[in-house]
MIPADREN-710694 format. One record per residue (C-alpha): x, y, z; residue in one letter. Coordinates in Angstrom, 2 decimals. Layout:
N
{{X, Y, Z}, 'a'}
...
This chain:
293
{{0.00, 0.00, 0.00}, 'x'}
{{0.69, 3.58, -0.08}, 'x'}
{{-0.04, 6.07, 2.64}, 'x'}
{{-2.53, 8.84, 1.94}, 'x'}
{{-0.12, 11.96, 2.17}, 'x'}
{{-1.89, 14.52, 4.23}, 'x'}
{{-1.45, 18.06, 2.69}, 'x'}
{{-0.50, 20.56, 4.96}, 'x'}
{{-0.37, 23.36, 3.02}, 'x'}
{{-3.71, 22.78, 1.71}, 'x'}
{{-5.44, 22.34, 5.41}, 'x'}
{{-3.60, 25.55, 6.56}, 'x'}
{{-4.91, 27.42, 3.82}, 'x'}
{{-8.62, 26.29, 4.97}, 'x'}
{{-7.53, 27.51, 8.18}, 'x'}
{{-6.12, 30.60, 6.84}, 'x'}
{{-9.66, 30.94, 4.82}, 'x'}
{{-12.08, 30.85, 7.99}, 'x'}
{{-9.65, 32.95, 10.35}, 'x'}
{{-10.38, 35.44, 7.24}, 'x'}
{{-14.10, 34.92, 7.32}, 'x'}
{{-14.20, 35.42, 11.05}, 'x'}
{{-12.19, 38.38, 11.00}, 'x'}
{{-14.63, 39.93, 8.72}, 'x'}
{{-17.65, 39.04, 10.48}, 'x'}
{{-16.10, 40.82, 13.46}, 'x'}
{{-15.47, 43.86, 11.22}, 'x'}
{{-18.75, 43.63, 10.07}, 'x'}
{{-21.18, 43.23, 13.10}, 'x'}
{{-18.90, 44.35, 15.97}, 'x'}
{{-16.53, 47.18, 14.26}, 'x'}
{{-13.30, 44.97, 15.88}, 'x'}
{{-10.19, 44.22, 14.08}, 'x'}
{{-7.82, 42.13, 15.76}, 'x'}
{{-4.54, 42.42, 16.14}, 'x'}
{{-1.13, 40.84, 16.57}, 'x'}
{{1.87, 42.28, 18.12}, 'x'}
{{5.65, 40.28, 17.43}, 'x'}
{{8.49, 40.75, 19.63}, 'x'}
{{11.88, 40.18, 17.89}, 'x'}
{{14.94, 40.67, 19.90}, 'x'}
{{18.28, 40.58, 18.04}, 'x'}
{{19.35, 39.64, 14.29}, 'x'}
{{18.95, 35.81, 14.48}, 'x'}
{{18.03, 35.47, 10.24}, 'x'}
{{15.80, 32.87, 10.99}, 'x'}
{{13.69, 34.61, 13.36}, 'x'}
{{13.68, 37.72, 11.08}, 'x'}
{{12.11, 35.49, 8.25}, 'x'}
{{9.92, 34.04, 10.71}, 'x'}
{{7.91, 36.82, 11.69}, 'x'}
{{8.51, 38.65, 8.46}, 'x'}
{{5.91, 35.47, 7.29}, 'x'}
{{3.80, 36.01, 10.31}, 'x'}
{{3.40, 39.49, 9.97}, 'x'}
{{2.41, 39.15, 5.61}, 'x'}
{{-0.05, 36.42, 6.87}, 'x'}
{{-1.76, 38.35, 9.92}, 'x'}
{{-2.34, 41.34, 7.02}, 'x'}
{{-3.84, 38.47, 4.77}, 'x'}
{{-6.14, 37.26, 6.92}, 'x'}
{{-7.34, 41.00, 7.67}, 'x'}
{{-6.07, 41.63, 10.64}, 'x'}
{{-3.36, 44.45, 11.70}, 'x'}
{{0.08, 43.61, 12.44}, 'x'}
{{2.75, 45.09, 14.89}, 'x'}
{{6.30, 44.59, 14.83}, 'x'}
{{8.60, 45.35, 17.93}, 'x'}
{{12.23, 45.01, 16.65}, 'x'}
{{14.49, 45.66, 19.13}, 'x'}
{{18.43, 45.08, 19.39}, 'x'}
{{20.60, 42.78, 20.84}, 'x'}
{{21.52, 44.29, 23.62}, 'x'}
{{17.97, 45.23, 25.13}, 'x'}
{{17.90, 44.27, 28.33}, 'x'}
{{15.33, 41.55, 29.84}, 'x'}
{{14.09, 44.50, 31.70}, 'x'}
{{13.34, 46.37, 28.56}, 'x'}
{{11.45, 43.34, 27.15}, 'x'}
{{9.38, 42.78, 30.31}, 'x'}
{{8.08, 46.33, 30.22}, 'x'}
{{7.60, 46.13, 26.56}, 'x'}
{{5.30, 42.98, 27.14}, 'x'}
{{3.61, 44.73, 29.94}, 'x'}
{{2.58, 47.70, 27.33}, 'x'}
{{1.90, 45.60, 25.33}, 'x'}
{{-0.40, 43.55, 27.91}, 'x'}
{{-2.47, 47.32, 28.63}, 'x'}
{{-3.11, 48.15, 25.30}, 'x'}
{{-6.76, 47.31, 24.60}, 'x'}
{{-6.32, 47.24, 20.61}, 'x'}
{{-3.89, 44.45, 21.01}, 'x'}
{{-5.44, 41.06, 20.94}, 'x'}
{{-1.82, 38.62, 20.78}, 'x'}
{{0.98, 38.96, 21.78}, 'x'}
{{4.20, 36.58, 20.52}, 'x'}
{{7.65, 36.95, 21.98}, 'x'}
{{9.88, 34.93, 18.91}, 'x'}
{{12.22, 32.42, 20.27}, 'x'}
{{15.14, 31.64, 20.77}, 'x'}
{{15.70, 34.92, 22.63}, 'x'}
{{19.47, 36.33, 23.42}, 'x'}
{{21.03, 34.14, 25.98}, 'x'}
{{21.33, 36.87, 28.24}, 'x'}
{{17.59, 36.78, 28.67}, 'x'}
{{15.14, 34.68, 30.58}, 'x'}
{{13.06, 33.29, 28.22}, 'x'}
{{10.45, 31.96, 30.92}, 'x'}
{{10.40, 35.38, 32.89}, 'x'}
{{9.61, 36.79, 29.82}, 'x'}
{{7.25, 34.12, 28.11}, 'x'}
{{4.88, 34.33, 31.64}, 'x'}
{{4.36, 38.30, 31.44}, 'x'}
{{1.81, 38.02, 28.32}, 'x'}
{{-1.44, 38.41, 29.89}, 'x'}
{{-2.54, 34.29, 29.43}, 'x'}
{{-5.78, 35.79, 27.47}, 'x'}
{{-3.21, 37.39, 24.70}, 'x'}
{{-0.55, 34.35, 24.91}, 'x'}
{{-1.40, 33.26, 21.64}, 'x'}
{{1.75, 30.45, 21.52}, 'x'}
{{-0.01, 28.79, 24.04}, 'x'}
{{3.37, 29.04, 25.94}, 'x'}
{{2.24, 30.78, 29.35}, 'x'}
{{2.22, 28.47, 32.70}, 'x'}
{{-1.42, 29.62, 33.18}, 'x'}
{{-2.59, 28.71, 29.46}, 'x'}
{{-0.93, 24.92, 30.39}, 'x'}
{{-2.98, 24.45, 33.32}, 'x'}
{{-5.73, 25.38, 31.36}, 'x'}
{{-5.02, 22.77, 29.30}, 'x'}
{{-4.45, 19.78, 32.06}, 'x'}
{{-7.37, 20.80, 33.59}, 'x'}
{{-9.56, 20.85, 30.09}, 'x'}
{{-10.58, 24.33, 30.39}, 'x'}
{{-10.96, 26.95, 27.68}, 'x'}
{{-7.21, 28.45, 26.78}, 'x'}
{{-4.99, 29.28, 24.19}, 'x'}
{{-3.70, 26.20, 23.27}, 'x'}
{{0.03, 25.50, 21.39}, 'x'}
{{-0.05, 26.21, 17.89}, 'x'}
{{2.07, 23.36, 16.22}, 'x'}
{{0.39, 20.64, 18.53}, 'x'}
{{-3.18, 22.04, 17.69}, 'x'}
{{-2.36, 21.84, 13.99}, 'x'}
{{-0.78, 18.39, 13.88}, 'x'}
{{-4.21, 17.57, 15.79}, 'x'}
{{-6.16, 18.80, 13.03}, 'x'}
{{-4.25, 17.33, 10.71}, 'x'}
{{-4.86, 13.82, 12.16}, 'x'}
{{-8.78, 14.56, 11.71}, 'x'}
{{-8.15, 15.12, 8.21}, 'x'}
{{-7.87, 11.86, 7.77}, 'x'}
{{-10.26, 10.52, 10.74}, 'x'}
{{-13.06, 13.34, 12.38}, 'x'}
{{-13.33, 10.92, 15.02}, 'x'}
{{-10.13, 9.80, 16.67}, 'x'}
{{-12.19, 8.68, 19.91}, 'x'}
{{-10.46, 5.26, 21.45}, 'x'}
{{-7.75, 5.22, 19.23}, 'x'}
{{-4.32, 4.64, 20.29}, 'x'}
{{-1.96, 7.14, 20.18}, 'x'}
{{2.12, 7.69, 20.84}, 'x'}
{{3.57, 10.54, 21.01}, 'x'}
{{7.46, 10.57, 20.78}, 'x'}
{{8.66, 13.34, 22.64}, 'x'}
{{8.04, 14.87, 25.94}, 'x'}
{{8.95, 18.60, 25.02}, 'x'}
{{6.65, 21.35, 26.71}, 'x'}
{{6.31, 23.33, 23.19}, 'x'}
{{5.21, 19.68, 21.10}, 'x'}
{{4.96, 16.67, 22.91}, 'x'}
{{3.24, 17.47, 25.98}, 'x'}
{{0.47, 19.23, 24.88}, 'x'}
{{-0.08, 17.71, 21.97}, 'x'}
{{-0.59, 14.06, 24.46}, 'x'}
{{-3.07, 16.77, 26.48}, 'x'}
{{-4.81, 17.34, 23.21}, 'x'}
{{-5.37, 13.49, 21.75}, 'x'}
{{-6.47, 12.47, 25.25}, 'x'}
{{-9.01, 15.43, 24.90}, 'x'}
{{-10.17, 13.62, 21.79}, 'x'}
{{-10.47, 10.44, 23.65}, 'x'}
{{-7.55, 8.76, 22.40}, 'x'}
{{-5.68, 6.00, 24.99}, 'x'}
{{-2.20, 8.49, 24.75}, 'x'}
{{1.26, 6.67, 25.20}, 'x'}
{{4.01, 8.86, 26.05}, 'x'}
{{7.51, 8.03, 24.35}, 'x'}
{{10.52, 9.40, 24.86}, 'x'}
{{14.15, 9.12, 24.63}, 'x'}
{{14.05, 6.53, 28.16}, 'x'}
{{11.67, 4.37, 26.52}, 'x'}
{{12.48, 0.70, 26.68}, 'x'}
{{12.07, -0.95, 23.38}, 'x'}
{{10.52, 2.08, 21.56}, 'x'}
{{9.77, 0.37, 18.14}, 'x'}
{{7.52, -1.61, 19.95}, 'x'}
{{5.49, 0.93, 21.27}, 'x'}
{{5.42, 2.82, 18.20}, 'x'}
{{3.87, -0.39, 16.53}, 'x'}
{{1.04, 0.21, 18.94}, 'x'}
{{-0.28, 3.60, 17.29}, 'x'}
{{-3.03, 3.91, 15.86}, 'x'}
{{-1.57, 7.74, 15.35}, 'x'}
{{2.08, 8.48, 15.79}, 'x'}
{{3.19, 11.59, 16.05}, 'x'}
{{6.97, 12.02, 15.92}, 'x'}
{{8.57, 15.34, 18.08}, 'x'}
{{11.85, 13.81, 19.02}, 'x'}
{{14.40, 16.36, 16.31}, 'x'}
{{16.34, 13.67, 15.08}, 'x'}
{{16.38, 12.55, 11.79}, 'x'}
{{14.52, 9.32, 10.69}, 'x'}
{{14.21, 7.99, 13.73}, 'x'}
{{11.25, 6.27, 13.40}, 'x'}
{{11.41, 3.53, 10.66}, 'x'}
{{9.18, 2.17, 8.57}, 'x'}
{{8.64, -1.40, 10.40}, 'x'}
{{8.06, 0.75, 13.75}, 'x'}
{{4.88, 2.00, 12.17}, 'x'}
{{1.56, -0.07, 12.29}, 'x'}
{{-0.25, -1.27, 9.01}, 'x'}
{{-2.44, 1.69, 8.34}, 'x'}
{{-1.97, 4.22, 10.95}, 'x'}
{{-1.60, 7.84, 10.78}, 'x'}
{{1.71, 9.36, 11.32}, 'x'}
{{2.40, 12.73, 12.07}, 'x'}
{{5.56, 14.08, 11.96}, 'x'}
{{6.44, 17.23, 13.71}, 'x'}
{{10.31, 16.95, 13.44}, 'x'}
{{12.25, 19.62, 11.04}, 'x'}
{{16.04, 18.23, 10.57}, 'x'}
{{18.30, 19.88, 8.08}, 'x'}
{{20.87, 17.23, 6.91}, 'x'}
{{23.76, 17.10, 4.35}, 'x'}
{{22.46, 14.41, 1.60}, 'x'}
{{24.03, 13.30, -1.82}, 'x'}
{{25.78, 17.16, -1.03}, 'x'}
{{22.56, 18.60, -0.47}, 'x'}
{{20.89, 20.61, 1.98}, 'x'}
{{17.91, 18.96, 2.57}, 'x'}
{{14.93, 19.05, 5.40}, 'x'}
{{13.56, 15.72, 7.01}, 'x'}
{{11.23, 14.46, 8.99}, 'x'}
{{11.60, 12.40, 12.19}, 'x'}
{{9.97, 9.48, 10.41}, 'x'}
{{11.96, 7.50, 7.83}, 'x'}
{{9.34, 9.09, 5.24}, 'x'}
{{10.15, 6.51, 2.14}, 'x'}
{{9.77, 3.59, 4.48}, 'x'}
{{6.72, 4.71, 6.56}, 'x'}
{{4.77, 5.79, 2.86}, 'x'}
{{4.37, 2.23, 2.37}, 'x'}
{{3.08, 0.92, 5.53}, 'x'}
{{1.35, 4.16, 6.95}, 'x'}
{{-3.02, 4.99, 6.02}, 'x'}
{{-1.56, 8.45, 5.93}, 'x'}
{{1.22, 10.70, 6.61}, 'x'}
{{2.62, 14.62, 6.48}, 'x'}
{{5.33, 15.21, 4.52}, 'x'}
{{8.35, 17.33, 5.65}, 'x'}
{{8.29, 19.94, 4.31}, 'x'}
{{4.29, 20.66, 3.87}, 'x'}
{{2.56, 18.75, 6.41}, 'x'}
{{2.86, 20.32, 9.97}, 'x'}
{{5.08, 23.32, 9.58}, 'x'}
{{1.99, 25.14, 7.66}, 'x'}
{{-0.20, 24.99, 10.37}, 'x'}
{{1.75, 26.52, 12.89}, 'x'}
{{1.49, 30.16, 11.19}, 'x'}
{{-2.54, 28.93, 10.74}, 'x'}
{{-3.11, 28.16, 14.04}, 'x'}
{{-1.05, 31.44, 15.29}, 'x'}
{{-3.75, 33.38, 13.27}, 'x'}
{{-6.56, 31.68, 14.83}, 'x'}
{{-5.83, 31.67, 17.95}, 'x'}
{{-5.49, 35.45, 17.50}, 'x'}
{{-8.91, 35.99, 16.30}, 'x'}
{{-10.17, 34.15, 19.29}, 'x'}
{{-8.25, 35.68, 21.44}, 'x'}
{{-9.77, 38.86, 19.81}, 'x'}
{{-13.17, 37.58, 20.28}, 'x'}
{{-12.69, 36.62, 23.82}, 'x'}
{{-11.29, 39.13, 25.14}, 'x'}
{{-14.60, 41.50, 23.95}, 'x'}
{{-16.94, 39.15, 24.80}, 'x'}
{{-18.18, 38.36, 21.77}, 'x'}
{{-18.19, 34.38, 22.27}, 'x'}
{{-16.44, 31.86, 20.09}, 'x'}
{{-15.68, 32.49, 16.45}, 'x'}
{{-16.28, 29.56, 13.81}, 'x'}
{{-12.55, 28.85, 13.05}, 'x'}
């Protein structure tokens, strides 16, 4: 057999497409536009093309974006105050601090000033208890897409067993919060995992968070299952640059019901999911209910 390849880019744009909808119903009936704000501290090139994208797609969807660019050398001081301005001003709906920040800076100090109803990484301590505890909350933007992904494939993932490789606080735990939301029996793998091909051969879904190349193989994956693979690696290949998943994707494609590609299956729904968690944060935060996103 081979797998049904899931198509990131194409879910993220239907993403994209009802963030834009909602937006302009808010427009429309309320008058309210939300609106992002982006911290960037320092000249890291990959975090200037980062939010370069974010800000082009927050304008796209119809909302306003705000860029903070500030220097190296601020000082965590400077950023804390910035995020507490940030966290009084009533026209701003998100707020995202882009990691990694300078080393001289406390990312978690920082990270747990957004107000938790603008936090729209998901990243704040009080937006992960919300979580745990199943109540309403910003929730992580590349574990909520690779959980939308998965229904893609199967609305219903109710009772189905899933693994997640990877215990990290941005990916694998609350994406194992999420699927047990969904109902799914969640297995939690990690790099102390005794005999962790067998456990992977358990999954009904297996989503792969680990950040090292091709871990997973193709005979670790079960007949059918849906794989999700969260992992990014760039690797030097037949003296190429070349991105890969954490899933041996040639081997998996032929045992696998379906599986995201890398690049094009999860990394596109991050930047959707940023956008709407924004317009419900928006929406929230004016009392205007949930939005159909």
């Amino acid at each position: 057999m081979s797998a049904e390849i899931i198509d990131g880019k194409a879910v993220a744009a239907s993403v994209r497409e009802k963030v834009a909808q909602a937006v302009a119903s808010l427009k429309e009936k309320h008058g309210v536009q939300p609106a992002l704000a982006v911290v960037l501290v320092g000249e890291d090139p990959a975090s200037q093309v980062y939010v370069r994208n974010k800000g082009v797609a927050t304008e796209k969807s119809g909302m306003r974006s705000i860029e903070h660019k500030l220097p190296e050398t601020t000082s965590e001081d400077e950023v804390v105050a910035l995020v507490r301005k940030l966290n009084d001003d009533d026209t701003v709906d998100g707020i995202l601090v882009q990691l990694p920040l300078p080393k001289h800076i406390a990312s978690d100090r920082v990270i747990n000033e957004i107000h938790p109803d603008k936090d729209v990484d998901g990243l704040t301590e009080v937006n992960a208890g919300r979580l745990i505890l199943g109540k309403p909350g910003l929730v992580p933007c590349t574990p909520q897409g690779s959980v939308i992904l998965a229904k893609t494939v199967k609305d219903n993932l109710s009772g189905l067993n899933a693994v997640v490789v990877g215990r990290s606080i941005l990916v694998g735990k609350p994406l194992s919060m999420l699927l047990l939301a969904e109902n799914c029996t969640v297995t939690m793998a990690h790099s102390r995992t005794q005999d962790l091909a067998s456990v992977c051969r358990e999954a009904d879904i297996l989503c792969a968070a680990v950040g090292i190349p091709r871990l997973i193989k193709g005979d670790w994956v079960k007949k059918g299952a849906i794989v999700i693979d969260v992992g990014i690696n760039r690797i030097e290949e037949d003296g190429r640059n070349r991105l890969v998943g954490d899933v041996d994707y040639g081997e998996a494609m032929d045992v696998a019901g379906a599986i995201t590609p890398v690049p094009g299956g999860v990394g596109p729904m991050t930047i959707a999911c940023l956008l709407r968690n924004t317009v419900i944060a928006g929406a929230r935060r004016r009392g205007l209910g949930e939005v159909d996103v």
